[in-house]
Backbone as numpy.savetxt, mean C-alpha at the origin, in Angstrom:
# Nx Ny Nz CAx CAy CAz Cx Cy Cz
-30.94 -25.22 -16.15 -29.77 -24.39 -15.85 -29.25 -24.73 -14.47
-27.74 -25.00 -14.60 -27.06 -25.16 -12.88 -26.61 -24.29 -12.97
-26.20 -24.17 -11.55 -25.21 -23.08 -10.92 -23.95 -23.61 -10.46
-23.94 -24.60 -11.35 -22.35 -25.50 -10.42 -21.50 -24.55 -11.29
-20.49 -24.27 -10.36 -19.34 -23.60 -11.26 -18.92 -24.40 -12.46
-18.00 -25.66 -12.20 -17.67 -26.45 -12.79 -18.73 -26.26 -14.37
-20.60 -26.54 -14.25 -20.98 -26.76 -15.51 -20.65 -25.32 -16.13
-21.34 -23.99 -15.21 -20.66 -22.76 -16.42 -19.81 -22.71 -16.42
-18.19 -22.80 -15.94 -17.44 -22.80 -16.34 -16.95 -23.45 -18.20
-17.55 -24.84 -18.23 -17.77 -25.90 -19.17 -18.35 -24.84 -20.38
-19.55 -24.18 -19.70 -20.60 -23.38 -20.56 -19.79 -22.11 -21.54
-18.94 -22.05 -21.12 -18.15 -20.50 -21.28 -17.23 -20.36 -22.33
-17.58 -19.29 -23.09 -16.60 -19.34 -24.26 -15.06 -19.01 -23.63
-14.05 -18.96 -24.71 -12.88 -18.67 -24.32 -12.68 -17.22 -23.93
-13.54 -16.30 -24.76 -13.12 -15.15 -24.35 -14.02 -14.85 -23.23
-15.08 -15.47 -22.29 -15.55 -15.40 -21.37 -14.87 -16.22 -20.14
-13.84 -17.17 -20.54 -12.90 -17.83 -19.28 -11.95 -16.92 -19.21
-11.58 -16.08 -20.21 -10.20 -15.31 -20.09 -10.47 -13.78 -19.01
-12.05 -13.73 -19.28 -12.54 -12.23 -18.57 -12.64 -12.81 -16.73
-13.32 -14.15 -16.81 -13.41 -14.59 -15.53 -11.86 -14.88 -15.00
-10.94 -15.24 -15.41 -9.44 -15.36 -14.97 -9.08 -14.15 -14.44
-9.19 -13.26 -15.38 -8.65 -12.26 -15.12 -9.07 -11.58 -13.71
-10.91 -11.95 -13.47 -11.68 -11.25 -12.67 -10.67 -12.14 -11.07
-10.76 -13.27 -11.55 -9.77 -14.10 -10.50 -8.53 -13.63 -9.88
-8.10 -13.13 -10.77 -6.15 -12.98 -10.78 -6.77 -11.34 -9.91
-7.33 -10.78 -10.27 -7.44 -9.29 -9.29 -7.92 -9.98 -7.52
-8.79 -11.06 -7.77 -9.22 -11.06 -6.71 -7.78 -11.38 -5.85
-7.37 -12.67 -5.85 -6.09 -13.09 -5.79 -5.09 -11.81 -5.02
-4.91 -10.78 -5.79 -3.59 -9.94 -5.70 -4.44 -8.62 -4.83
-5.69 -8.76 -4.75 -6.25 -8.37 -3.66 -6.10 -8.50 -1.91
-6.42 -10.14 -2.10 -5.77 -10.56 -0.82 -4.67 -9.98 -0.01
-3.72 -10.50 -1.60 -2.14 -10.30 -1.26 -1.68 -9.16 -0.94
-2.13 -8.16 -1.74 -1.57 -6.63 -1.13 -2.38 -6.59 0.39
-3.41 -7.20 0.64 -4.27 -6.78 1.85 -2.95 -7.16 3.31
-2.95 -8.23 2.88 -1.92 -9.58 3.71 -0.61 -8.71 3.74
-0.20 -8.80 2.78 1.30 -7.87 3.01 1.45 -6.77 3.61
0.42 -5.89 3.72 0.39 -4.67 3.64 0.59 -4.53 5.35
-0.91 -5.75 6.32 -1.21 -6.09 6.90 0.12 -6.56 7.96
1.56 -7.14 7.24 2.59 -7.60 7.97 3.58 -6.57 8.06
3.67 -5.70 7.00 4.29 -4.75 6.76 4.01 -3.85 8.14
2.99 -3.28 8.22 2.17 -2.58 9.54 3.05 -3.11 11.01
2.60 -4.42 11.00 2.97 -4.93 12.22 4.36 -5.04 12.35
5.09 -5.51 11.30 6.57 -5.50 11.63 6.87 -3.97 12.19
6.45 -2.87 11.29 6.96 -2.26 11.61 6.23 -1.45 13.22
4.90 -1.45 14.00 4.94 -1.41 15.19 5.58 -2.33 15.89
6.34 -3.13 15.83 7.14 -4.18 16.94 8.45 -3.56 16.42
9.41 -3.32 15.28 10.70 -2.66 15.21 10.46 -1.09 15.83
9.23 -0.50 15.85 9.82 0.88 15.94 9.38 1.16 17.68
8.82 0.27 18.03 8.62 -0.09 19.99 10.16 -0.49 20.35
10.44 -1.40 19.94 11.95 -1.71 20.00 12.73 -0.20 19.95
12.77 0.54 18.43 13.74 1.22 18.53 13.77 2.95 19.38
12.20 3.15 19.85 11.89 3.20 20.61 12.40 3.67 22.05
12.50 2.21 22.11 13.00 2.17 23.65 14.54 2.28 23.85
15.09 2.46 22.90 16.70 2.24 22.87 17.25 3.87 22.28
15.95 4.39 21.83 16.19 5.63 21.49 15.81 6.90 22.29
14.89 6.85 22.98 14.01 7.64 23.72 14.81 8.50 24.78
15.88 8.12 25.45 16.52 8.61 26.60 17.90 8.77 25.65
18.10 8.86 24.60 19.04 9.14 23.95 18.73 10.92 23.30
17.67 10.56 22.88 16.85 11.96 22.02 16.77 12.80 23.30
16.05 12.93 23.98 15.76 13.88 25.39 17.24 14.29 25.65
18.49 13.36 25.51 19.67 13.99 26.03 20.59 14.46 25.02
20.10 14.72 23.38 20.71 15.28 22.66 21.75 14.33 21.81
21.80 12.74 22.68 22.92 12.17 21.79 22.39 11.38 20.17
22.20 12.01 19.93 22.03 11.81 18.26 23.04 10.47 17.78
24.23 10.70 18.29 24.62 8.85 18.09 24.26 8.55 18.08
23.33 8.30 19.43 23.23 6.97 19.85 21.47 6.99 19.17
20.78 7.77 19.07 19.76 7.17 18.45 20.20 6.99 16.60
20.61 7.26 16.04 21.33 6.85 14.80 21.70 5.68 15.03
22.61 5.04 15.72 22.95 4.28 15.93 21.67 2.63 16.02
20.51 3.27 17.12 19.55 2.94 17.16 18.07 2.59 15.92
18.39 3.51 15.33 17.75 3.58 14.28 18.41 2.68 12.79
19.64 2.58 12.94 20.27 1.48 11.84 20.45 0.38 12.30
19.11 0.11 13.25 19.47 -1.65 13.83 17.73 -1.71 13.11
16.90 -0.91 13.07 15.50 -1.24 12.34 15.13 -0.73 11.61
16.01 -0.76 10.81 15.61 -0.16 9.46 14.98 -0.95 8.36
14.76 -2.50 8.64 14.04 -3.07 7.74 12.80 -3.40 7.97
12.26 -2.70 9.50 11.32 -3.36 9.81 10.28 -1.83 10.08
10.88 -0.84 10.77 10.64 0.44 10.78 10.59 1.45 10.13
9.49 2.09 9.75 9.14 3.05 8.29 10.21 4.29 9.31
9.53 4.30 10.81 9.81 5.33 11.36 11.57 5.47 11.51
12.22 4.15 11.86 13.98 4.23 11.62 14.52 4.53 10.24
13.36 4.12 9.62 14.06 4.45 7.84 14.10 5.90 7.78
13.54 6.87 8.28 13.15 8.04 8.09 14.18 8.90 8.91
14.48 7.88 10.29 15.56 8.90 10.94 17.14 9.16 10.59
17.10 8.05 9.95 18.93 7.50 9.85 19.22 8.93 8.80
18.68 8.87 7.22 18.94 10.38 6.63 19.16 11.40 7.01
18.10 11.64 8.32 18.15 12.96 8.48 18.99 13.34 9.68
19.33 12.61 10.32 20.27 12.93 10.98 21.98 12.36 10.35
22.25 11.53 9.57 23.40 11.86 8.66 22.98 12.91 8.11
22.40 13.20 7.36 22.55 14.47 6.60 22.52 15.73 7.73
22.03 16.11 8.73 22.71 16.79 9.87 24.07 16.65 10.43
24.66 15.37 10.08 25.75 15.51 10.87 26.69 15.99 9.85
26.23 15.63 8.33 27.07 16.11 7.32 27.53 17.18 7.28
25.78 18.08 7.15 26.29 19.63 7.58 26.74 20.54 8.47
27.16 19.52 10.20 27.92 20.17 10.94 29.03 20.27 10.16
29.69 19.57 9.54 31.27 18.96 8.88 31.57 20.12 7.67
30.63 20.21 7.48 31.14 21.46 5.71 30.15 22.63 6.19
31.06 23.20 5.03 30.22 24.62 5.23 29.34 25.32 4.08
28.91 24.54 4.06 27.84 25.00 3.02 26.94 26.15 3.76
26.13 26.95 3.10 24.83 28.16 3.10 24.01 27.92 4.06
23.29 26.96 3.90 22.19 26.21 4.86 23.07 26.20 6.38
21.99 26.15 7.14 22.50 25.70 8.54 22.42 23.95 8.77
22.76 23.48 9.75 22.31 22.08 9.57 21.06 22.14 10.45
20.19 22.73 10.78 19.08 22.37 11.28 18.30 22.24 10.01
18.15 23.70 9.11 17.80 23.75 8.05 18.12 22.56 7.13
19.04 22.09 6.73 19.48 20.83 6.21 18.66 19.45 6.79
18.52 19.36 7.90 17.51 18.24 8.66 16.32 18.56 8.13
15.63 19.57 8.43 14.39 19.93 8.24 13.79 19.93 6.68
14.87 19.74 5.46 14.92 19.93 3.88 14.79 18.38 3.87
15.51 17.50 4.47 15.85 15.97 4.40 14.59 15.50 5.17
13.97 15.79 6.33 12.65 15.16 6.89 11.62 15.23 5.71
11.31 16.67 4.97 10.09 16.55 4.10 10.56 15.63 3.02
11.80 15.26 2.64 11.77 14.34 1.35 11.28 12.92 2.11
12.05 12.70 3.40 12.17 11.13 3.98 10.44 10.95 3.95
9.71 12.19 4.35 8.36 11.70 4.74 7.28 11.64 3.41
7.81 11.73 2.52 7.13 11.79 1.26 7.56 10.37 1.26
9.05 10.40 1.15 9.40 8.54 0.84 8.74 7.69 1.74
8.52 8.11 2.55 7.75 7.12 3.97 6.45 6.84 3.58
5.36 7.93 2.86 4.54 7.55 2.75 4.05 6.74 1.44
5.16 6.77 0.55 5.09 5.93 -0.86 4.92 4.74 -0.26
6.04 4.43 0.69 6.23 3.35 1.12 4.89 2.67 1.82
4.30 3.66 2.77 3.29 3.05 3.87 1.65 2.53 2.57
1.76 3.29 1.49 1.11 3.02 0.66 1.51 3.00 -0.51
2.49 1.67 -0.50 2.64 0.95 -1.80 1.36 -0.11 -1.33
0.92 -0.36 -3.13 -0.11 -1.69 -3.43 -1.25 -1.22 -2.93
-1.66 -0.09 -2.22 -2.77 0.43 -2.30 -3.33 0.86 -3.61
-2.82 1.08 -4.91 -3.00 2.06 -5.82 -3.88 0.65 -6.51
-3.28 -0.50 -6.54 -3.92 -2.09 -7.00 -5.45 -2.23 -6.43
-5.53 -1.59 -5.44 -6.67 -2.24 -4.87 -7.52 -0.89 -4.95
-7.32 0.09 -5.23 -8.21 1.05 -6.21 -8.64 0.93 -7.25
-7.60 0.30 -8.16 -7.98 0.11 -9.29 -8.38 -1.31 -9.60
-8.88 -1.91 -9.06 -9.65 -3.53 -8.61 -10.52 -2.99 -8.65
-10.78 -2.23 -7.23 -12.35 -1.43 -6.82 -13.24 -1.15 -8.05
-12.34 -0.36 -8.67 -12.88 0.77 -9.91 -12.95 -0.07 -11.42
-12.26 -0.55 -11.73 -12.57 -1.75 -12.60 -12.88 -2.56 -12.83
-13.32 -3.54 -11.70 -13.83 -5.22 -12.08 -15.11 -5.04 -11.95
-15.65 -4.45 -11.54 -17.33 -4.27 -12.81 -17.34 -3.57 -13.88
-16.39 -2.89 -14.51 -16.83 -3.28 -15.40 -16.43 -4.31 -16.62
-15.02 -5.04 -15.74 -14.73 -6.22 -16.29 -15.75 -7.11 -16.48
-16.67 -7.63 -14.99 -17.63 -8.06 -15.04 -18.48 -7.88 -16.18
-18.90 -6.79 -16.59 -20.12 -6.26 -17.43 -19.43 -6.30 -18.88
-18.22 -6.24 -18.87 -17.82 -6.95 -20.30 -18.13 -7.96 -20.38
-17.40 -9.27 -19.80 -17.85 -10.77 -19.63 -19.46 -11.19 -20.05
-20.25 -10.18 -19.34 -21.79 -10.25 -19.50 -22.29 -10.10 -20.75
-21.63 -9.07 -21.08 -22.02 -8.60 -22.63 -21.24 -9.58 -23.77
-20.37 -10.02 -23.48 -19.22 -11.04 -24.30 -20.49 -12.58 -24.54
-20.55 -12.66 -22.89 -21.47 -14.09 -23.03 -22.75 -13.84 -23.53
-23.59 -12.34 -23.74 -25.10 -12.37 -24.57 -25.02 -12.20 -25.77
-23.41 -11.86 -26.55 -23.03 -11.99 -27.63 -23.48 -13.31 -28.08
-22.37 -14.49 -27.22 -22.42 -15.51 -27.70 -23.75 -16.22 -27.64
-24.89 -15.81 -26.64 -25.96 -16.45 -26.54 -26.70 -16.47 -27.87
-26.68 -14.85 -28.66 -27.34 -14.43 -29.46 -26.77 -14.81 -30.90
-25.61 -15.18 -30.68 -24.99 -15.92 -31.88 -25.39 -17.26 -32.09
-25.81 -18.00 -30.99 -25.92 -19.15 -31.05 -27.55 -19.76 -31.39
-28.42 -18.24 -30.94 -29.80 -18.65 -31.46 -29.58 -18.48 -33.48
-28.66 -17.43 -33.64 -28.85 -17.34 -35.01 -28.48 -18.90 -35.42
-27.33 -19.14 -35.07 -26.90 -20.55 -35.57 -27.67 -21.62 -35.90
-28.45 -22.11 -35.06 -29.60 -22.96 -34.38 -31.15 -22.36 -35.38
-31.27 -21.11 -35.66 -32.42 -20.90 -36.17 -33.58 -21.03 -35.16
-33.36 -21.13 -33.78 -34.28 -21.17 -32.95 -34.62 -19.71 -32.09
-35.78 -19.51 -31.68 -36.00 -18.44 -31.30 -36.54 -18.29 -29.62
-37.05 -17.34 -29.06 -37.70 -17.00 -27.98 -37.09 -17.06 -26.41
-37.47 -16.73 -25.75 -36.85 -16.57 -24.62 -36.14 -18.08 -23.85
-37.47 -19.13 -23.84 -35.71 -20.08 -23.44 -34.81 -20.92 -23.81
-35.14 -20.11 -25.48 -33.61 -20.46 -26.06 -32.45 -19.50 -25.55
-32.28 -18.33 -24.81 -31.64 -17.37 -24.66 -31.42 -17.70 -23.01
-32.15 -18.01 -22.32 -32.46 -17.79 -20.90 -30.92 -18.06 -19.89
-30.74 -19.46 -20.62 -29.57 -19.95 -19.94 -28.24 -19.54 -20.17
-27.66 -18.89 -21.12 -26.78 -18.54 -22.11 -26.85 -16.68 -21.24
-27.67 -16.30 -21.30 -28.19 -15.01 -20.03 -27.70 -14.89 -18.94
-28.64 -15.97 -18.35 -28.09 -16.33 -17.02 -26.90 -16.36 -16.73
-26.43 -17.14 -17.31 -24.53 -17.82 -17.41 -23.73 -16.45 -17.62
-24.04 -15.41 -18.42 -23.35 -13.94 -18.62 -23.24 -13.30 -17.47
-24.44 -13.41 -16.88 -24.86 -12.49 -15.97 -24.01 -12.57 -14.40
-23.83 -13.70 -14.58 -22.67 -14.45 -13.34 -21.63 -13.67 -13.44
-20.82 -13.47 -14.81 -19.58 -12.53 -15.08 -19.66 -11.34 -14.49
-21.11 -10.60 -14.46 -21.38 -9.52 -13.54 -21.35 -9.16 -11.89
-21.86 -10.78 -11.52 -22.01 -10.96 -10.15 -20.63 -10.70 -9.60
-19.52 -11.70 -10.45 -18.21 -12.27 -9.99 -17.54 -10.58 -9.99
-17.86 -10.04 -11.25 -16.92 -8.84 -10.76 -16.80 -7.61 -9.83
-18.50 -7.53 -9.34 -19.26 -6.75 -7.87 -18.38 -7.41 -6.92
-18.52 -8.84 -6.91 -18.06 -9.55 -5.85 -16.43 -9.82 -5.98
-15.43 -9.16 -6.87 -14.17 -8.67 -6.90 -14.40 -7.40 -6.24
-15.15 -6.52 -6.51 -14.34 -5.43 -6.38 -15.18 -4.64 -5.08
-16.09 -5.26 -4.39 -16.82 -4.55 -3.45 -15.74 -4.97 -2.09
-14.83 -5.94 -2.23 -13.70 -6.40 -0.95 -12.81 -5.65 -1.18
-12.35 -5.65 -2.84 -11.54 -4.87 -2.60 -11.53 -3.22 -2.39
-12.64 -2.45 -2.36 -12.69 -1.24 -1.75 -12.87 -1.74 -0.53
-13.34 -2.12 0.44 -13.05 -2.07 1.44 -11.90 -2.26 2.24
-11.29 -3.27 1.69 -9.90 -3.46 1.98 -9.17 -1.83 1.59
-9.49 -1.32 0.87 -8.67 -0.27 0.23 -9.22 1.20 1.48
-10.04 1.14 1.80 -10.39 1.77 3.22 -9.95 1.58 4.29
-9.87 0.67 4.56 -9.27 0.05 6.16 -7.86 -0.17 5.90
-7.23 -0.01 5.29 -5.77 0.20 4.65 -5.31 1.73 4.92
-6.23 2.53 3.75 -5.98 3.96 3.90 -6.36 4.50 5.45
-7.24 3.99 5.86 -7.12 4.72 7.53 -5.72 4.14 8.10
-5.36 3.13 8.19 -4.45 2.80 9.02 -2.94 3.58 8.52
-2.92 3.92 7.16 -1.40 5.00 6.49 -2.09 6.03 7.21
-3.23 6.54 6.97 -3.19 7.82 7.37 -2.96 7.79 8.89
-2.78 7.17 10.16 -2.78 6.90 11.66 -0.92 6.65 11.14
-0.52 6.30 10.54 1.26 5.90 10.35 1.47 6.96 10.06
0.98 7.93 8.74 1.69 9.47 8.83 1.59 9.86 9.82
0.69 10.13 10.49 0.47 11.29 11.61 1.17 10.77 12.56
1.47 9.50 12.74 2.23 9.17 13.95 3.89 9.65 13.89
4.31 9.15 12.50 5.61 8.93 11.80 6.18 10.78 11.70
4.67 11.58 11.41 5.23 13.01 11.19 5.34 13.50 12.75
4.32 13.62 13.58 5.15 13.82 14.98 6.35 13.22 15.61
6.65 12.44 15.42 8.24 11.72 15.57 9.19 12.45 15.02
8.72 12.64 13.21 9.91 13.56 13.11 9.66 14.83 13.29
8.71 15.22 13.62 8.54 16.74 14.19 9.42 17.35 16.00
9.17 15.86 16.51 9.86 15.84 18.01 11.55 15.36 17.89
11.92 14.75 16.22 13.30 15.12 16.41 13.84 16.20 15.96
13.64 17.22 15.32 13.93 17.79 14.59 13.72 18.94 15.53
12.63 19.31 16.72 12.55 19.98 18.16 13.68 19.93 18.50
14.36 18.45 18.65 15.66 18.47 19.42 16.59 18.63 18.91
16.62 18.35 17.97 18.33 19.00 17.14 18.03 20.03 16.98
16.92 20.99 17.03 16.67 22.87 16.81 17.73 23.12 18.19
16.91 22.39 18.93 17.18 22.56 20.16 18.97 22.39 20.89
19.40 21.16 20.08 20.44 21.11 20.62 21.74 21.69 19.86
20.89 22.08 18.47 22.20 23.16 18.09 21.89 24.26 18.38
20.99 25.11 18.85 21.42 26.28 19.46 22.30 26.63 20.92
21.57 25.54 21.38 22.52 24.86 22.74 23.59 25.05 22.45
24.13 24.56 21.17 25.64 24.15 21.58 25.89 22.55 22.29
24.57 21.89 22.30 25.09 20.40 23.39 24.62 19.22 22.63
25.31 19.45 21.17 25.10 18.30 19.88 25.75 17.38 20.58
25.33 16.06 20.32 26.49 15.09 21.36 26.95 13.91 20.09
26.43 14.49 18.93 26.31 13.50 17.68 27.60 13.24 16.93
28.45 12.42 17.45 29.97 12.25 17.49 29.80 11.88 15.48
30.88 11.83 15.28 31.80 11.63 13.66 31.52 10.34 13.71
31.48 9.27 14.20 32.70 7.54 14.66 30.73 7.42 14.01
30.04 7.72 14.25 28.91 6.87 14.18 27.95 7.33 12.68
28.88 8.08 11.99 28.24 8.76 10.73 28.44 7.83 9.37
């Protein structure tokens, strides 16, 4: 018996290459959500430092332009600009009509939807790498059981008996088991060190909009909205 891939591979029925592909193709899209997920993160701490800094002395002074304004320059890179631009159009909407609601109230209705959408977003392709975790053993342990099928089919065939007629044909199954532990034990971890880092983006992303939504409380009771029409 080898362990060269190449010979079990050779060794392997079809419906035991199709279980190992498959065990492949998870590993694969494992990576990839890891990797993406991974750039996704970073783009968006370098757009929302940027927007940030162009916004910060805008918010403290009430001009809501100008961080709107600010916030629709990173919006492809920033979960946190994606989240502001709504809610302050939809505030400026409801200075303009007169609807029931107040427009603070109106901001504050539009933050809980944006931050639900924010967090779909911060954990998309996480749901893949749960269900990697949670399934490829027992993909694995199909494969295993698929290949002692075929082992045991093949002593009937043969008319031969005893253990090392079986041994290698075993062995070779049993790999399908290894391969799918060794799918899915990365990908829970990956699926951990992922979920801590959304959960550090909500909490960051919800005090942000908790400290704008301070200031537009703040600056419509004031009276010192500075959030002009021209920029809506």
């Amino acid at each position: 018996m080898s362990f060269n891939p190449i010979h079990i591979w050779a060794s392997m029925g079809m419906l035991s290459r199709f279980i190992a592909l498959c065990l492949l193709g998870m590993a694969v899209s494992s990576v990839a959500v890891y990797v993406e997920r991974l750039l996704a993160y970073a783009r968006h701490a370098t757009s929302t430092l940027t927007f940030a800094k162009a916004a910060g002395a805008a918010l403290g002074g009430h001009d809501f332009g100008a961080v709107l304004a600010a916030a629709r320059t990173e919006t492809k890179g920033s979960f946190l600009a994606r989240t502001f631009v709504p809610i302050l159009e939809k505030y400026h909407a409801a200075k303009s009509s007169k609807g029931n609601l107040s427009p603070v109230e109106v901001a504050r209705r539009e933050a809980a939807r944006q931050m639900e959408t924010a967090s779909a977003e911060l954990r998309r392709g996480l749901s893949l790498l749960a269900s990697v975790g949670s399934i490829a053993p027992f993909v694995g342990l199909l494969g295993t059981v698929v290949g002692i099928i075929g082992a045991f089919q093949g002593i009937a065939k043969s008319g031969s008996g005893g253990l090392g007629a079986v041994s290698s044909g075993i062995s070779e199954a049993l790999i399908e088991t290894a391969f799918g532990l060794m799918v899915a034990i990365p990908a829970v971890v990956l699926y951990n060190i992922l979920s801590g880092r959304v959960a550090e983006l909500e909490r960051t992303v919800g005090q942000s909009v908790g400290e704008l939504l301070d200031e537009v409380e703040s600056a419509h009771g004031n009276g010192n909205d500075q959030h002009h029409a021209k920029v809506a």
